[in-house]
N, C-alpha and C positions, 0 to 999 in steps of 0.2 A: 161719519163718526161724530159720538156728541161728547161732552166734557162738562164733566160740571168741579166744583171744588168747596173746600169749606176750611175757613182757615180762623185762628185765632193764636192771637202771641204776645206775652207779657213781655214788654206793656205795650209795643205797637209794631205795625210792619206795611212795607209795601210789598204788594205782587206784582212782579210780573211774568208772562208769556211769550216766548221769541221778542223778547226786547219790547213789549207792549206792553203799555201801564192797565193791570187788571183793578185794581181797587188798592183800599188800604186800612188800616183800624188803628184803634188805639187805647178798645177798651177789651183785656186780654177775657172779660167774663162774657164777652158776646162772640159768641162762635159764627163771623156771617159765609153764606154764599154765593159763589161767582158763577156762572154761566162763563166757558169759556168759549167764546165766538166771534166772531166778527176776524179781528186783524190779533185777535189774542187765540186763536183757536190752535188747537192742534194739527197736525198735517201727517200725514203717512213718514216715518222715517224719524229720526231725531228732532227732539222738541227740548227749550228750553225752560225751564221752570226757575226763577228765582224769587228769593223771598229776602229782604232786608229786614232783618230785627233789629228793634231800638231796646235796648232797655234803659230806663230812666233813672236817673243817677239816685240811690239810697245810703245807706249806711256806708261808713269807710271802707272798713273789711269785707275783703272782694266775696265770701264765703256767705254772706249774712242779706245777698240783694241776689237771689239767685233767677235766672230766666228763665223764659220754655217757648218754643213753638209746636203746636199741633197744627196740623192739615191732614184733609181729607181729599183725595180726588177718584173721582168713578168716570171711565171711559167707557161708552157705551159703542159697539161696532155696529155697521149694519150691512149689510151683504148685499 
């Protein structure tokens, strides 16, 4: 099995993989990708995906500094 991923979030985020630090950003107009492999790969069976979003303090009003995460992940299987 291969994994790959593509993540970007205004304004920053860490990944991680079964508790395994994959990367991190912090600039939400670069969409980067991760290879997930090694000690962050996936494994037959449940897998954990987290994602920690920052967003960075703006205007008072909670309505007027809005956030976003996007991610992308493709699992590729092989027989």
């Amino acid at each position: 099995m291969e994994a790959r991923i593509k993540i970007t979030a205004d304004n920053g985020y860490d990944l991680f993989v079964n508790g395994t630090p994959v990367g991190s950003g912090a600039d939400w107009h670069v969409i980067t990708p991760f290879p997930l492999t090694g000690m962050a790969a996936f494994h037959p069976g449940a897998n954990w995906l987290v994602i920690k979003v920052t967003n960075f303090a703006g205007p008072a009003l909670p309505f007027e500094n809005p956030a976003a995460l996007i991610y992308k992940v493709r699992v590729h299987y092989t027989t």
